[in-house]
C-alpha positions as CSV (number, residue, x, y, z in Angstrom):
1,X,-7.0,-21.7,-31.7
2,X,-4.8,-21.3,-29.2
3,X,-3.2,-18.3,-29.9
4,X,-6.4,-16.8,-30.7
5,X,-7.1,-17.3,-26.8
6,X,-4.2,-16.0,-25.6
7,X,-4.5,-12.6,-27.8
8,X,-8.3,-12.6,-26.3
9,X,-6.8,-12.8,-22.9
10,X,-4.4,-10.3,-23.6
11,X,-6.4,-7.5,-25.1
12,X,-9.1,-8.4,-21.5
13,X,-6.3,-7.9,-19.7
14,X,-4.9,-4.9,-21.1
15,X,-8.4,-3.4,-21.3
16,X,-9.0,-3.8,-17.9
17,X,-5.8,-1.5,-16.6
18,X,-5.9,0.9,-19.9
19,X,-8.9,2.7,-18.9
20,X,-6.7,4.0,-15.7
21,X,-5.5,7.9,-16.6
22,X,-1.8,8.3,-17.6
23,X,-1.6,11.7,-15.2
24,X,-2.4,9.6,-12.0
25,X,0.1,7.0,-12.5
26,X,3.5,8.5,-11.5
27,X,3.4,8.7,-7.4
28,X,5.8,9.5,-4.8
29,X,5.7,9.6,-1.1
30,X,5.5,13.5,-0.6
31,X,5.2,13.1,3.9
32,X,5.5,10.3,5.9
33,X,3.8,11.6,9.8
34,X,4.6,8.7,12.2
35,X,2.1,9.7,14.9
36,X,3.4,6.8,16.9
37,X,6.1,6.1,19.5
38,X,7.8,3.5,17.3
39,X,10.0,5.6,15.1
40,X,11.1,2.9,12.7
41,X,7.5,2.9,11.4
42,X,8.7,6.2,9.5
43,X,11.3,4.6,7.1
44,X,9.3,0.5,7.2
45,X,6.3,2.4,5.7
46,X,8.2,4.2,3.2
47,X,10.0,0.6,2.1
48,X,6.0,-0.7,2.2
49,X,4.8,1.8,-0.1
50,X,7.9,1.8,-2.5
51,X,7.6,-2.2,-2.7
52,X,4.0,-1.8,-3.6
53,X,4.2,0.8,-6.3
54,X,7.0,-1.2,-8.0
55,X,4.3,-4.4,-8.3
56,X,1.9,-2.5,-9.0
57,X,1.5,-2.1,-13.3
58,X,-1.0,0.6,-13.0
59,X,1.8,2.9,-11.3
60,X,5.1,4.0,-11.5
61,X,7.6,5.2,-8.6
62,X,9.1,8.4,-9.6
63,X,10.7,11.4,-7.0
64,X,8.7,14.2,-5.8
65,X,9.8,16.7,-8.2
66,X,8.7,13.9,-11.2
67,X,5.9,12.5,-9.8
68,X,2.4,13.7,-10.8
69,X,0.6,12.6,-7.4
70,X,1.9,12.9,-4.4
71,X,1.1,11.1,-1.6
72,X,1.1,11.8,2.9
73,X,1.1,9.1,4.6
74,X,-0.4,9.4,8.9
75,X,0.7,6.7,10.7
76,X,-1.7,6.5,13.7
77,X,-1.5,3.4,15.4
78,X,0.1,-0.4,15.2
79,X,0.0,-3.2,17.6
80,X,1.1,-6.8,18.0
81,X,-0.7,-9.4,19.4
82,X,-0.1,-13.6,20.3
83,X,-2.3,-14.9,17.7
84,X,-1.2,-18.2,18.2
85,X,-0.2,-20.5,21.1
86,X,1.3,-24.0,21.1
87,X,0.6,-26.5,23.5
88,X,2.7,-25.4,26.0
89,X,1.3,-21.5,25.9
90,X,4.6,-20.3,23.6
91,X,3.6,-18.1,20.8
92,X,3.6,-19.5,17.7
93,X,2.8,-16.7,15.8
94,X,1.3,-12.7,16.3
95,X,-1.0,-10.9,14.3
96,X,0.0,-7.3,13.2
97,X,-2.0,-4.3,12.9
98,X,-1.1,-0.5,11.6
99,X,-3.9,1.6,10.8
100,X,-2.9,4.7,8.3
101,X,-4.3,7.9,6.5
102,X,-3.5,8.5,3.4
103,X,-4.1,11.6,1.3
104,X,-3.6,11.5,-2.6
105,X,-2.8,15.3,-3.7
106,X,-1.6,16.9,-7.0
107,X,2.2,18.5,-7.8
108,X,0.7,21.6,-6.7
109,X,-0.9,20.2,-3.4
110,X,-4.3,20.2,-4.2
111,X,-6.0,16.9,-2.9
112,X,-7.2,14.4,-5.3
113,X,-8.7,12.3,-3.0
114,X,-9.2,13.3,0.8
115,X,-7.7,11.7,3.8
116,X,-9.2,8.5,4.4
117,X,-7.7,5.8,7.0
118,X,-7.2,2.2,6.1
119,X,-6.3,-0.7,8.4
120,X,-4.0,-3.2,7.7
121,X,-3.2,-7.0,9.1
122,X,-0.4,-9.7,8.9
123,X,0.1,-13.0,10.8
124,X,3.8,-14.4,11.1
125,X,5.5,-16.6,13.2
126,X,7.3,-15.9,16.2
127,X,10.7,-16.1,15.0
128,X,10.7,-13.4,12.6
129,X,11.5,-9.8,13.0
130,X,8.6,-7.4,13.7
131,X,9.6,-5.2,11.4
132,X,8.3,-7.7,8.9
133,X,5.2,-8.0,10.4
134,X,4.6,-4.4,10.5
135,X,5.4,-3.6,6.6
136,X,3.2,-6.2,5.8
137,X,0.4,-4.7,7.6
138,X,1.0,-1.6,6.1
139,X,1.3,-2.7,3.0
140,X,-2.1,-3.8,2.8
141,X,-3.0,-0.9,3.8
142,X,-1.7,0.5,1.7
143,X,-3.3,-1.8,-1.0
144,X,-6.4,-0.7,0.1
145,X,-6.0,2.7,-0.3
146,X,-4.6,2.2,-3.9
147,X,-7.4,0.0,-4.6
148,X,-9.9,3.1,-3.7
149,X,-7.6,5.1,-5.7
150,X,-8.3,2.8,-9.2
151,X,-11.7,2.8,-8.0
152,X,-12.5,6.4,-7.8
153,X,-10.0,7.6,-11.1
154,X,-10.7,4.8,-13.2
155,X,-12.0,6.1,-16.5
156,X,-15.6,4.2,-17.2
């Protein structure tokens, strides 16, 4: 009975992310344009989107020249901000922002999906580099945009 459960399970599972088309899957960043005066924001979002892709089962990371969708990411705006005080008024922690565009196109540069902008948030402690903070918050961005991106292809 048990194993009967777990091959239910498995086929739900499966089910649920086979019905996403095999030419959308392999994605690379094609631009990164870091409209912002913090230039590290460039290469942190380009570490944000590879991390993501890798988790991601429905996708895999491939170059430009492989990839079948190609995808520009605008970087428009970030902030951080005390989120968090102690009782002495240090900062215990800061909540990130970035807000993005991204734009999903074909090999040949015609759009699949238009440029759409997605924000993203993170909380961390004090201690820890900002650079953290800001991938993280671009990273959900980016998960939002992805999530659109099932949403929209996904074969009914």
């Amino acid at each position: 009975m048990r194993y009967f459960i777990i091959v239910i399970l498995s086929s739900c599972i499966y089910s649920l992310t086979g019905f996403f088309p095999r030419e959308y899957k392999d994605v690379a960043v094609y631009e990164i344009e870091n409209k912002t005066d913090y230039l590290q924001l460039t290469n942190i979002s380009k570490i944000a989107f590879e991390e993501y892709v890798l988790n991601e089962p429905r996708l895999n990371l491939k170059d430009r020249q492989s990839a079948n969708i190609l995808v520009k990411i605008y970087i428009s705006n970030y902030s951080r901000e005390p989120e968090k005080y102690d009782q002495s008024g240090n900062i215990i922690s800061y909540k990130y922002s970035a807000y993005i565009e991204i734009e999903f196109l074909k090999k040949d540069t015609t759009k699949v999906l238009d440029r759409r902008g997605y924000q993203g948030f993170f909380i961390q402690g004090s201690l820890i580099s900002p650079d953290e903070g800001y991938k993280f918050a671009i990273k959900e961005a980016i998960n939002k945009a992805f999530s659109e991106y099932f949403s929209i292809l996904s074969k009914d």
